[in-house]
LUMNU-579744 format. One record per residue: residue number from 0; residue in one letter; chain; x, z, y of N, C-alpha, C in turn. Coordinates in steps of 0.001 Angstrom, whole numbers, plus 500000, padded with zeros to 6 digits. Each point is the difference from the previous one (the first is absolute). Example, Ala and Ser with C-alpha at 12.3 -4.5 7.8 and 13.67 -1.06 7.14 Angstrom:
{voke 0,'A','A',{513190,507800,494310},{499110,500000,501190},{500900,500000,501200}}
{voke 1,'S','A',{499650,499280,501050},{500820,500060,501190},{499230,500730,501090}}
% end
This chain:
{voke 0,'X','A',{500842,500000,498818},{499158,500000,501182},{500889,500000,501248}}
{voke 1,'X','A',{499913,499217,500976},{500363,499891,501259},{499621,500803,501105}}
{voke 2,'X','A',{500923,500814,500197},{499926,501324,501315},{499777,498961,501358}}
{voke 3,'X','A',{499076,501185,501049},{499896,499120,501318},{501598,499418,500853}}
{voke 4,'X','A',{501104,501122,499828},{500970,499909,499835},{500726,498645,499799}}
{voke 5,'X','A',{499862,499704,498851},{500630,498730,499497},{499290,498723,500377}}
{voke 6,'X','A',{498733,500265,500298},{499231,498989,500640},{500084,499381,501425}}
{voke 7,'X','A',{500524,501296,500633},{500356,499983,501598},{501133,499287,500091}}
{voke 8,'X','A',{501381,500331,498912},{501241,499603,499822},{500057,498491,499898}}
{voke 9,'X','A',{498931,499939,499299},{500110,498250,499332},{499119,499303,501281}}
{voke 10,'X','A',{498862,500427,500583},{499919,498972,501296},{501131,499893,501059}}
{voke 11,'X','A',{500808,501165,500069},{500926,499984,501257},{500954,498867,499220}}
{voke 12,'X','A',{500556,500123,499062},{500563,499256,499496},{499610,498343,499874}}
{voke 13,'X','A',{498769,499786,499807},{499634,498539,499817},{499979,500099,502133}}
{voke 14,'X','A',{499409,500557,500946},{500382,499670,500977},{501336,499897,500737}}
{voke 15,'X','A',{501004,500542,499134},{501079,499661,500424},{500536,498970,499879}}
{voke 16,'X','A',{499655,499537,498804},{500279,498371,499315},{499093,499041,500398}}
{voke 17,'X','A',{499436,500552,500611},{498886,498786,500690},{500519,499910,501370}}
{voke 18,'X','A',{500470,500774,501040},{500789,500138,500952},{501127,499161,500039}}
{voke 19,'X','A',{500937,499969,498594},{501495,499828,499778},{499426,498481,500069}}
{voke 20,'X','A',{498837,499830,499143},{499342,498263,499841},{499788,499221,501385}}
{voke 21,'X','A',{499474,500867,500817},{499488,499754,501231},{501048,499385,500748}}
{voke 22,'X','A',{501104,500952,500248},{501395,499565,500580},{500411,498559,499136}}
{voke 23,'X','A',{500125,500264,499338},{500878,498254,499060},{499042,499029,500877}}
{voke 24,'X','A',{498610,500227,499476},{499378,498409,500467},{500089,499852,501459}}
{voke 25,'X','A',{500230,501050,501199},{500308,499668,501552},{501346,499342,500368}}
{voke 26,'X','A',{500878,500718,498534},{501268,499083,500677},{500185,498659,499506}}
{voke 27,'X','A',{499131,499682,498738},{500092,498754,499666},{499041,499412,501014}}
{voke 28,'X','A',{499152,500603,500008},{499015,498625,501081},{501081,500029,501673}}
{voke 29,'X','A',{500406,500664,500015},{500576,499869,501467},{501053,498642,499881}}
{voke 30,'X','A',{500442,499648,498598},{501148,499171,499526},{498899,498631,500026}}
{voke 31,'X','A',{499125,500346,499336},{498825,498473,499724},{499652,499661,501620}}
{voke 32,'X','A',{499887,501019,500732},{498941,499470,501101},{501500,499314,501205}}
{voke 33,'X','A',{500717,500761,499713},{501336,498980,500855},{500388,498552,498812}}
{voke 34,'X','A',{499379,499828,499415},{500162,498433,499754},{499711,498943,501232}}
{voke 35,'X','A',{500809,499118,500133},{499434,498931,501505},{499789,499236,499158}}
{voke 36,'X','A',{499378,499089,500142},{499213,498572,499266},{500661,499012,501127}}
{voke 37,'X','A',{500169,500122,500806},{500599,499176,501055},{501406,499723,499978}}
{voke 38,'X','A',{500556,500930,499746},{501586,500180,499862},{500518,499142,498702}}
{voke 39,'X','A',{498930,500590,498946},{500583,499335,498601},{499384,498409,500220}}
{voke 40,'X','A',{499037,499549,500924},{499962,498446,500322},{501265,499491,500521}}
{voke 41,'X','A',{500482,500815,500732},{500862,499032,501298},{501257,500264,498998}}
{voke 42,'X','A',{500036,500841,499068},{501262,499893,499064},{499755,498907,499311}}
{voke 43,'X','A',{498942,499808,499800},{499877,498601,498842},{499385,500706,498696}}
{voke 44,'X','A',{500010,501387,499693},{500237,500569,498498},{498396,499624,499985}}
{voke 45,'X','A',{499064,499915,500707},{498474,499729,500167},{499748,499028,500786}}
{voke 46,'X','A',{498925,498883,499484},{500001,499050,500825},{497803,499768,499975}}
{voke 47,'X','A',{499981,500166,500992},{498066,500078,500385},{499405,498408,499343}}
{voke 48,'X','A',{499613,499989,499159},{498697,498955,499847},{499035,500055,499547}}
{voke 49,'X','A',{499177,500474,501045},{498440,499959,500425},{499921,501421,499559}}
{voke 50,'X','A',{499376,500591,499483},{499203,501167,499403},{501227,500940,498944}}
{voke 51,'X','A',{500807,498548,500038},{500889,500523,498787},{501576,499924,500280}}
{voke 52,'X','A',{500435,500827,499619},{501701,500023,500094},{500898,499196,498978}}
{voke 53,'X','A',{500745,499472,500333},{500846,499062,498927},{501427,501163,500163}}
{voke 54,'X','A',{500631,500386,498459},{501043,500724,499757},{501224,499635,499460}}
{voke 55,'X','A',{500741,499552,500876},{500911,498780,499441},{501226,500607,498988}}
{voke 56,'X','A',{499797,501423,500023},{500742,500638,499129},{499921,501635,499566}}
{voke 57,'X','A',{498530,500390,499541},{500131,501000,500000},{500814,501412,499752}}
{voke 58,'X','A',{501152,499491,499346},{500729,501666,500241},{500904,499909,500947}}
{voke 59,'X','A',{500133,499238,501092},{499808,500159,500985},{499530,501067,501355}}
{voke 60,'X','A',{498703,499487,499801},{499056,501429,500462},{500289,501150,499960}}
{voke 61,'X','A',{499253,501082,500835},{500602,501479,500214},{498850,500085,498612}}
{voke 62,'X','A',{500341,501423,499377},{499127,500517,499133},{498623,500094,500928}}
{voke 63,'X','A',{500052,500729,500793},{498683,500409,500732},{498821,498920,500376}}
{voke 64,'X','A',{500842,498776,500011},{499471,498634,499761},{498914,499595,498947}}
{voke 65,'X','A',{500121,500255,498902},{499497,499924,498785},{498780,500705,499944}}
{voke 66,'X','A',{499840,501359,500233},{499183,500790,500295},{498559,499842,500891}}
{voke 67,'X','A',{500356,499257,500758},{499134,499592,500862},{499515,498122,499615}}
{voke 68,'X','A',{500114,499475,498617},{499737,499116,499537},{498721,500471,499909}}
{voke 69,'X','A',{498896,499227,499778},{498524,499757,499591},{499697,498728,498936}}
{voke 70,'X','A',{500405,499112,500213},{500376,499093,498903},{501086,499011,500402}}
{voke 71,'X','A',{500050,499637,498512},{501237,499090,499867},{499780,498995,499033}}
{voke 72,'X','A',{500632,498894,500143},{499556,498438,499058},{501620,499415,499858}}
{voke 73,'X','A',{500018,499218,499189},{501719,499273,499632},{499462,498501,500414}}
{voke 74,'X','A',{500561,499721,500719},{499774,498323,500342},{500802,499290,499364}}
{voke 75,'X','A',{500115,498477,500006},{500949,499523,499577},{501686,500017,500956}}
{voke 76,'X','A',{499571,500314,501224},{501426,500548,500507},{500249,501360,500250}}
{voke 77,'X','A',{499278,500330,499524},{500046,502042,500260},{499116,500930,499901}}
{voke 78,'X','A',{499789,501423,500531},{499197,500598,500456},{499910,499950,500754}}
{voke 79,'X','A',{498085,500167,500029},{499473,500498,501023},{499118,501258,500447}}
{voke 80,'X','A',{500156,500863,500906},{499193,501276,499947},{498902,500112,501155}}
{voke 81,'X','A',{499118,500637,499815},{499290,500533,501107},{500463,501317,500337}}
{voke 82,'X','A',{500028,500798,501230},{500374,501256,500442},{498783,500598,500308}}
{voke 83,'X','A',{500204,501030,499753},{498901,501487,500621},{500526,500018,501230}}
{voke 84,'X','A',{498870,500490,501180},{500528,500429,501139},{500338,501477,500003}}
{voke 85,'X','A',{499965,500793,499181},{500685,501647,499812},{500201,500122,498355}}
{voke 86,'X','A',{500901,500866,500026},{500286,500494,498455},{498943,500387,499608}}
{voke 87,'X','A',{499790,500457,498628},{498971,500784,499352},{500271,501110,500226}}
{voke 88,'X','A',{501285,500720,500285},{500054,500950,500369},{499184,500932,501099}}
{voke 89,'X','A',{500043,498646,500969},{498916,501001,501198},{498914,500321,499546}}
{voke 90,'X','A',{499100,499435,499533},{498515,500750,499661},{500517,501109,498915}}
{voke 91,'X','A',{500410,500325,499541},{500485,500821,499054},{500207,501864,500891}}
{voke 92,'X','A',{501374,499510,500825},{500303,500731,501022},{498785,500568,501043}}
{voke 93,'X','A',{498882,498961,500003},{499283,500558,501398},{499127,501095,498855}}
{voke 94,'X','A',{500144,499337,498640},{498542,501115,499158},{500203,501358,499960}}
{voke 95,'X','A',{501653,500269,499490},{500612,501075,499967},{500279,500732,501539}}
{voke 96,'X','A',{500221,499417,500918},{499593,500597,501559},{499038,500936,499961}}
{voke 97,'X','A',{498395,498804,499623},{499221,500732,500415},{499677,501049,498951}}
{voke 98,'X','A',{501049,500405,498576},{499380,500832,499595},{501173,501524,500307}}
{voke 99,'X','A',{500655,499915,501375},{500705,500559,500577},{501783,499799,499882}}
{voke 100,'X','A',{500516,499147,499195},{501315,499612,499848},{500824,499608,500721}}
% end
């Protein structure tokens, strides 16, 4: 049988690890959301056509790049991706906000 004790122990504990969770995903999204889409054009590593991005070499790309894919297709000269305009991370981050994090 489980004392109130050990019960108290084990929520502080899962809120601590939910805390420790909290922190990881702010510093990764802070890494996703400084991605430029502009920058990696004028490098060339991304090139805009229409709706869709042509990837003339994906490992290339920053990791944080990838992340923010929505889809992707193999053409006969390459990939191509669509981008999210925010990580998945943010809606994630704003849920845990509002449940005080």
């Amino acid at each position: 049988m489980t004392t109130k004790q050990e019960l108290r122990d084990l929520v502080l504990k899962n809120v601590e690890n939910t805390k420790e969770l909290v922190e990881e995903i702010r510093k990764k999204e802070k890494v996703y959301s400084e991605l430029n889409l502009d920058e990696l054009e004028n490098t060339g590593l991304i090139i805009k056509k229409g709706a869709w991005y042509f990837v003339p070499n994906m490992s290339k790309v920053p990791e944080s790049f990838s992340v923010r894919v929505s889809e992707m297709k193999q053409e006969k000269e390459g990939i191509y991706v669509k981008i999210k305009k925010n990580s998945p991370l943010t809606s994630s981050l704003k849920k845990f906000e509002k449940l005080g994090y």
